[in-house]
Each structure stands twice: as C-alpha cells, then as structure tokens.
C-alpha positions, 0 to 999 in steps of 0.5 A, spaced: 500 500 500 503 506 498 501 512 503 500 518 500 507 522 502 503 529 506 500 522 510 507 520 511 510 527 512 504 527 519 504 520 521 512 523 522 510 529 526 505 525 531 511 521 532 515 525 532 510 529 538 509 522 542 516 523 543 516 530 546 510 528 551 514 521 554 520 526 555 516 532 558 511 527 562 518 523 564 522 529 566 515 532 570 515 526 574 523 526 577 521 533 579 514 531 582 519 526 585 523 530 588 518 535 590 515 529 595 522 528 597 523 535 599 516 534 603 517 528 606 523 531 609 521 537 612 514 533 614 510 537 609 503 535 606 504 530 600 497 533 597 496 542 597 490 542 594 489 549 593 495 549 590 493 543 584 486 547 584 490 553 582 494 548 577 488 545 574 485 553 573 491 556 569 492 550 565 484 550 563 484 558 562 491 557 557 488 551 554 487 552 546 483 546 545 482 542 542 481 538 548 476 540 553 477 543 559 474 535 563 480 533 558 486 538 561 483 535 568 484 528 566 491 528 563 
C-alpha cells in the first residue's frame, strides 16, 4: 500500500510529538519526585490542594483546545 507522502510527512510529526510528551511527562515526574522528597523531609503535606486547584485553573484558562477543559483535568 503506498501512503500518500503529506500522510507520511504527519504520521512523522505525531511521532515525532509522542516523543516530546514521554520526555516532558518523564522529566515532570523526577521533579514531582523530588518535590515529595523535599516534603517528606521537612514533614510537609504530600497533597496542597489549593495549590493543584490553582494548577488545574491556569492550565484550563491557557488551554487552546482542542481538548476540553474535563480533558486538561484528566491528563
């Protein structure tokens, strides 16, 4: 089957992007990691909720789509 190379130039780009988001989430946890460490030992509260609602929200209002705001607090 011969894929039409505009197809192919996509498919690449995906791929290309999948790679990016393994990196950053892989990156992301070693600091949540460490941030959990930082906690642990200064006996700080593992989960500040306030904090992650004010994450959730400037994540939400930056959002461009197209995922939905309920996908953006999923991820």
């Amino acid at each position: 089957m011969n894929v039409p190379s505009e197809l192919t130039g996509l498919r690449e780009q995906i791929a290309a992007l999948d790679r990016e988001l393994l990196d950053a989430l892989n990156r992301r946890l070693e600091l949540v990691a460490q941030v959990q460490e930082h906690k642990q030992a200064t006996g700080t509260r593992l989960i500040d909720s306030k904090r992650e609602a004010e994450l959730l929200h400037d994540l939400s209002s930056t959002n461009d789509g197209p995922l939905s705001e309920r996908a953006v607090h999923s991820l």
